[in-house]
N, C-alpha and C positions, 0 to 999 in steps of 0.2 A: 894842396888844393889850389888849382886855379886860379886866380882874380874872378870876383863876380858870382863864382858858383856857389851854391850852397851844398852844406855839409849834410848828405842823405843819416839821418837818424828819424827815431820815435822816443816818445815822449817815456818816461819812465812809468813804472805800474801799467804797462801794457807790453802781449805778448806776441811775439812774433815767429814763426819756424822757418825751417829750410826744408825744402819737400820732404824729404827723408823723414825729418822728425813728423811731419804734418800725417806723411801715410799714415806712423806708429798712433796719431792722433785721431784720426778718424776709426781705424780700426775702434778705438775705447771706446768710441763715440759711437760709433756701428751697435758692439757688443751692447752698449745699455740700451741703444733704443730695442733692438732685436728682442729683449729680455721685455721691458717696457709693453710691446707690441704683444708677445706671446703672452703677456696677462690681459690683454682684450682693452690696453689704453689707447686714446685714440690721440692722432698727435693735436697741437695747438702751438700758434703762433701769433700773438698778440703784439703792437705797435711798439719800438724801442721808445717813442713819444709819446705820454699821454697829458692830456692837461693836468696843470697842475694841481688844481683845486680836487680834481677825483684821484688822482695820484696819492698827494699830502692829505686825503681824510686821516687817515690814521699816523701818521707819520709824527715824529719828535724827537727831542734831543738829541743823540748823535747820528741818529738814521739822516735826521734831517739837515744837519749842517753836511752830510757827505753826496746830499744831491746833487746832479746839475742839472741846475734851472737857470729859464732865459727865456724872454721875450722875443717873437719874432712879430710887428708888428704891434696888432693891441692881442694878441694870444699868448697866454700867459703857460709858459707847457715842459714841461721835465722830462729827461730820460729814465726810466725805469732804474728799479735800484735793489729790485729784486723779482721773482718770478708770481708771485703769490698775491701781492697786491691788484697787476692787472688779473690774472683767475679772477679775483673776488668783484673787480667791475664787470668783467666778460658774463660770470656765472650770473651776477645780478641787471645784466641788459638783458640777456638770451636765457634767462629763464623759463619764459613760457615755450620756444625752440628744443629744450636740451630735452633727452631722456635720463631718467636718476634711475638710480645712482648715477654719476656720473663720472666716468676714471678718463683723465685727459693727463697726457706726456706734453712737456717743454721741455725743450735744449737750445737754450738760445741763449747770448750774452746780454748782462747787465753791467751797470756803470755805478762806481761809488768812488768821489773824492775824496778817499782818506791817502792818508802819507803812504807811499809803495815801499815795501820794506822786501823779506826774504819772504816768499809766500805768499803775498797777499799782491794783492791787480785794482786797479783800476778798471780795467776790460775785464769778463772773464766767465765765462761760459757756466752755466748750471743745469742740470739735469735732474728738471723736478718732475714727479708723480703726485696727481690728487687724488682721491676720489671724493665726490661730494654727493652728499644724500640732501634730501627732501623731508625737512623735519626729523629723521629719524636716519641713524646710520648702521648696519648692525654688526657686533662686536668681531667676527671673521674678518673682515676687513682688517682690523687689527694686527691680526695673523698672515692677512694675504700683503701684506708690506715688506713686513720681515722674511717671507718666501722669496720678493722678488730680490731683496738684499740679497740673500743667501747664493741664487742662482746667478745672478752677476758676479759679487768674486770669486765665486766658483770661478764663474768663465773665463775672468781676467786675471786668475791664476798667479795672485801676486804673494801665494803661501796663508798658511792659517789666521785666520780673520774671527772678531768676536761681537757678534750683535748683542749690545747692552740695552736693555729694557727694563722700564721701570714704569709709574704711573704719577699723576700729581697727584690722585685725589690720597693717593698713600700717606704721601709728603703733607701734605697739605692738613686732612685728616691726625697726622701727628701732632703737627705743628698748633694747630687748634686745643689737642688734649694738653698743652702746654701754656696754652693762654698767649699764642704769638700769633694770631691768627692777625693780626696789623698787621706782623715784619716779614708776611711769608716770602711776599716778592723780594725783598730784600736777602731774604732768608737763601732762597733756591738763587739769587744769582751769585752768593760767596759759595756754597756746597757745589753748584755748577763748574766754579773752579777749583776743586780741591786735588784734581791729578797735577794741574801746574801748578798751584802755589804752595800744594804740601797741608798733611795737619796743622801742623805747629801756626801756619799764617789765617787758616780755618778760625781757629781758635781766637786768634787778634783780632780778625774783622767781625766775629760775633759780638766778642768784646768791646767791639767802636761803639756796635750796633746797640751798646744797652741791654746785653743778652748775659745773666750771672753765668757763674761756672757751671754751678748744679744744670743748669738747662743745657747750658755750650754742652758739657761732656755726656747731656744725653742725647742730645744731637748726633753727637759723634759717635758713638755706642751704636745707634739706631742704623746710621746710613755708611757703617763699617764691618756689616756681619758679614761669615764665610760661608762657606758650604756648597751644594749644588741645588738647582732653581726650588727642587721639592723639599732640601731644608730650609733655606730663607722664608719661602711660603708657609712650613708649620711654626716656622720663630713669629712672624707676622699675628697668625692666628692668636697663640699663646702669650702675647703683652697681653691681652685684656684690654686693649685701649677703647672705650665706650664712647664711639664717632661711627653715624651710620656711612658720611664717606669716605673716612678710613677704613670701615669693611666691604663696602662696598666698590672699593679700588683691589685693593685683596682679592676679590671674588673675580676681576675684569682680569688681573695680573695672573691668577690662575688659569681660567679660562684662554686668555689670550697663549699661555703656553703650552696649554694641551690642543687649540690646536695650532699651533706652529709646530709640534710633531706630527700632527695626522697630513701637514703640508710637508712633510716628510726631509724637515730642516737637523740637522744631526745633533744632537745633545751638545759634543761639543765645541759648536758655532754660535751659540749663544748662552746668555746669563743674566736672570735677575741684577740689578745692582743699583741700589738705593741711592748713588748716589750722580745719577743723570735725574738734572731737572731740567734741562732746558731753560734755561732764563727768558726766555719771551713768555709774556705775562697770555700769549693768545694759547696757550698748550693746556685743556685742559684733563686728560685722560693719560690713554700711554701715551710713552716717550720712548726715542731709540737714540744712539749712538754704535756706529760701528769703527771698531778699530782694527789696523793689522797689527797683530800679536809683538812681528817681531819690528816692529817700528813707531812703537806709541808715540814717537815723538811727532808725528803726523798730525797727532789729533784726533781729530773725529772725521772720517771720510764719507761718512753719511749719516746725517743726522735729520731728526720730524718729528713727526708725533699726530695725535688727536687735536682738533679742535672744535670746540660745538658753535663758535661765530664767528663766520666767513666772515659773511658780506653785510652785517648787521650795519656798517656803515652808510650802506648803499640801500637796503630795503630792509622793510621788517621782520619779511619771511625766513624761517628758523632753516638755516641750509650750515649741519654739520658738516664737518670732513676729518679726511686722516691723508696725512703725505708726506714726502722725503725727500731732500735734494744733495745731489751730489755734484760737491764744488768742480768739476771736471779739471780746467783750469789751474788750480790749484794742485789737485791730484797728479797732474802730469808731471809739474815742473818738480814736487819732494821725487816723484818716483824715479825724472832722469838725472835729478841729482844724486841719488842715493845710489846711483847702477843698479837698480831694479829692474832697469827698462832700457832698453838699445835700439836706435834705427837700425832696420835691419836691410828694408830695400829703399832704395834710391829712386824707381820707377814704379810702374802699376803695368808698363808694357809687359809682354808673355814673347810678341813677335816682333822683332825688325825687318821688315820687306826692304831689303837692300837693292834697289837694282843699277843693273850693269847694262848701260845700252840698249837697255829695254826699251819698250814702248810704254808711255804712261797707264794706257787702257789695261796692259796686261798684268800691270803692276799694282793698280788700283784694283784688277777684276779679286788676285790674291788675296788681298787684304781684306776686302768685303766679303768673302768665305770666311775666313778666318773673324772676322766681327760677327758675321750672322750667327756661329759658332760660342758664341759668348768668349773670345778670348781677347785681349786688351791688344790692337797690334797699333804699330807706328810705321809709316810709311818715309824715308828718310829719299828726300826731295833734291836736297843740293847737290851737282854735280860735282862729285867728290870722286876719290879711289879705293880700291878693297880696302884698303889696312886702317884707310880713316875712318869709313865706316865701322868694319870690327871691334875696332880703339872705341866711336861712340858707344856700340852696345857694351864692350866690356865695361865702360867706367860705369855707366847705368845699370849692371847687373841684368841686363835684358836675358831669356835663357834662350832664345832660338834665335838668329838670324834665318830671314830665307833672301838666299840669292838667284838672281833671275840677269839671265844676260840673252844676249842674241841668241846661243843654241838653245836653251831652256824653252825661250818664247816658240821658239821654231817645233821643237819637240813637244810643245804643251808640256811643261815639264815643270818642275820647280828645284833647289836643291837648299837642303834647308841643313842648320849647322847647329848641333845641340853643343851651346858653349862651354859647360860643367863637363861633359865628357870630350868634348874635340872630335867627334865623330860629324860628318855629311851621310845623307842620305837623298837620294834624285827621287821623287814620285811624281804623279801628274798631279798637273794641280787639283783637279778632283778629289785627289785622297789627300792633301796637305791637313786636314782637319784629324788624322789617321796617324800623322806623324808628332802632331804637335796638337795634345789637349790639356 
């Protein structure tokens, strides 16, 4: 490096691509909202800045030390740190504006200061779904979540996938007929991790917690049954536990499955499993996690749930919801690490207008056919020669050259080069739209 220059990098926990991968990026990006859209959400784009004061209402302990916040002036104002908190100022200014239900899409990045490790960003883009009701939400909704799950990795085709659903008030409802109804939050956030840290550590963190054996191992018992979604459901039934919202979760947990088959989700891509709580204390209904089958080391690649207080912070009026977000971000970087996922184009060109001696008008007229057509063209400018231009398209993957020189122009002509077969073909330019769609 030179005296004086500086050393082009970025900062660590933040992502960067090379076109190629960015295409591969945007496609993912494309496919959810496309999915997003064809469920009737509507998009949203709320400020990377908010103050801080309506930002931090709800905010604490580790959420809060991962903010960044800063002064500009006497404005006291933080970057977002996740998608849901501005929803809940948005939904509580523009409440009298919205129509309810209300289902709005976010794809936007957020910012969180913790240590950057394998997986995890500082930068890093999310892909949230809400819907919120107006005092009342009703339980379909439920159902219409896990549809749009289903229909995205369908599309993004990254092999068999399983949406895990479960409910709190189950959980919770248990936990009550046990007389733990203190330590539930504490309770669902050690069960919440039991795919990574295993029973056996299960067992030790209840045991921190003040929780005898007798209880630990019905704990365990309870949120470790097999079967398929309609036997878990009659074991549920047959404890006898005497909590109206323990059966009253039951009855949502059923519901909620029958209809995510009439939404025509396949038996199976998903499964009851007692043992997704969601540790955020704001979940109070169902809950989801979805994972791919053959890569649970992944995690959880979309995970949400029910909530009945939004924006309780912000007004008094009762605005439930139910929503899901997926880390995008995150999702990218296991997928092209794992070779799940390959750049595959270099370009988004279709056409290169190569010209030879041409006139600029006649070369430009080409190309604006070729675009009114919907086809991606590039018009390559620099007074270059054949073989450099070919060499450009070839390394860009481009599939068509068209070349245009003095007889072309003269003939109204064009001569265009399908690069995969090595074949030219001369048309007028009128039909160029005819040779190349």
């Amino acid at each position: 490096m030179s005296q004086g220059k500086t050393k082009p990098r970025i900062m660590p926990g933040f992502m960067e691509l090379l076109p190629s991968e960015q295409i591969l990026f945007n496609k993912m990006y494309d496919t959810i909202r496309e999915v997003y859209e064809s469920f009737g959400f509507m998009p949203l784009d709320t400020p990377v800045l908010e103050l801080s004061e309506v930002l931090l209402a709800k905010a604490g302990g580790e959420t809060e030390k991962q903010i960044y916040r800063f002064t500009k002036g006497d404005t006291d104002m933080a970057m977002r740190f996740d998608l849901t908190v501005p929803l809940a100022r948005y939904v509580a200014q523009h409440a009298g504006e919205l129509t309810f239900p209300f289902k709005r899409y976010q794809m936007s990045k957020v910012y969180r200061g913790e240590r950057p490790q394998k997986g995890r960003f500082r930068e890093f883009y999310q892909c949230d779904i809400d819907i919120i009701g107006s005092e009342e939400l009703d339980l379909v909704y439920d159902a219409e979540i896990p549809a749009i799950i289903y229909n995205i990795f369908k599309k993004l085709d990254f092999g068999k996938f399983t949406i895990r659903l479960n409910n709190r008030k189950v959980l919770n409802g248990f936990f009550d007929s046990l007389d733990l109804g203190g330590s539930i939050s504490d309770i669902l956030r050690i069960i919440d991790k039991m795919e990574k840290i295993g029973t056996s550590n299960v067992l030790s963190e209840l045991k921190a917690l003040g929780i005898d054996e007798d209880r630990s191992d019905k704990i365990l018992k309870f949120i470790t049954s097999d079967g398929n979604t309609d036997a878990k459901l009659t074991r549920l039934k047959t404890l006898g536990i005497d909590s109206e919202v323990f059966n009253e979760g039951i009855a949502e947990l059923e519901q909620v499955a029958e209809y995510m088959r009439m939404f025509g989700i396949d038996e199976d891509y998903f499964e009851i499993d007692l043992t997704i709580a969601r540790g955020l204390d704001y979940y109070t209904g169902t809950v989801y996690e979805t994972v791919l089958d053959e890569h649970r080391e992944f995690g959880s690649v979309c995970s949400g749930g029910r909530y009945d207080d939004l924006t309780g912070y912000y007004t008094s009026k009762k605005m439930p919801g139910i929503g899901i977000s997926i880390g995008l971000t995150r999702l990218f970087s296991q997928l092209k690490e794992s070779g799940l996922i390959a750049s595959q184009k270099k370009s988004l060109v279709k056409a290169l207008i190569a010209p030879m001696q041409c006139s600029s008008a006649y070369a430009l007229r080409a190309a604006d056919m070729l675009r009114s057509s919907g086809i991606p063209t590039e018009v390559y400018y620099a007074d270059k020669g054949f073989k450099h231009k070919m060499k450009y398209a070839d390394k860009l993957g481009i599939p068509y050259v068209v070349i245009i020189g003095t007889d072309e122009e003269a003939a109204g002509t064009v001569t265009v080069k399908d690069m995969a077969a090595g074949e030219q073909t001369t048309v007028s330019i009128e039909n160029i739209t005819k040779v190349i769609r």
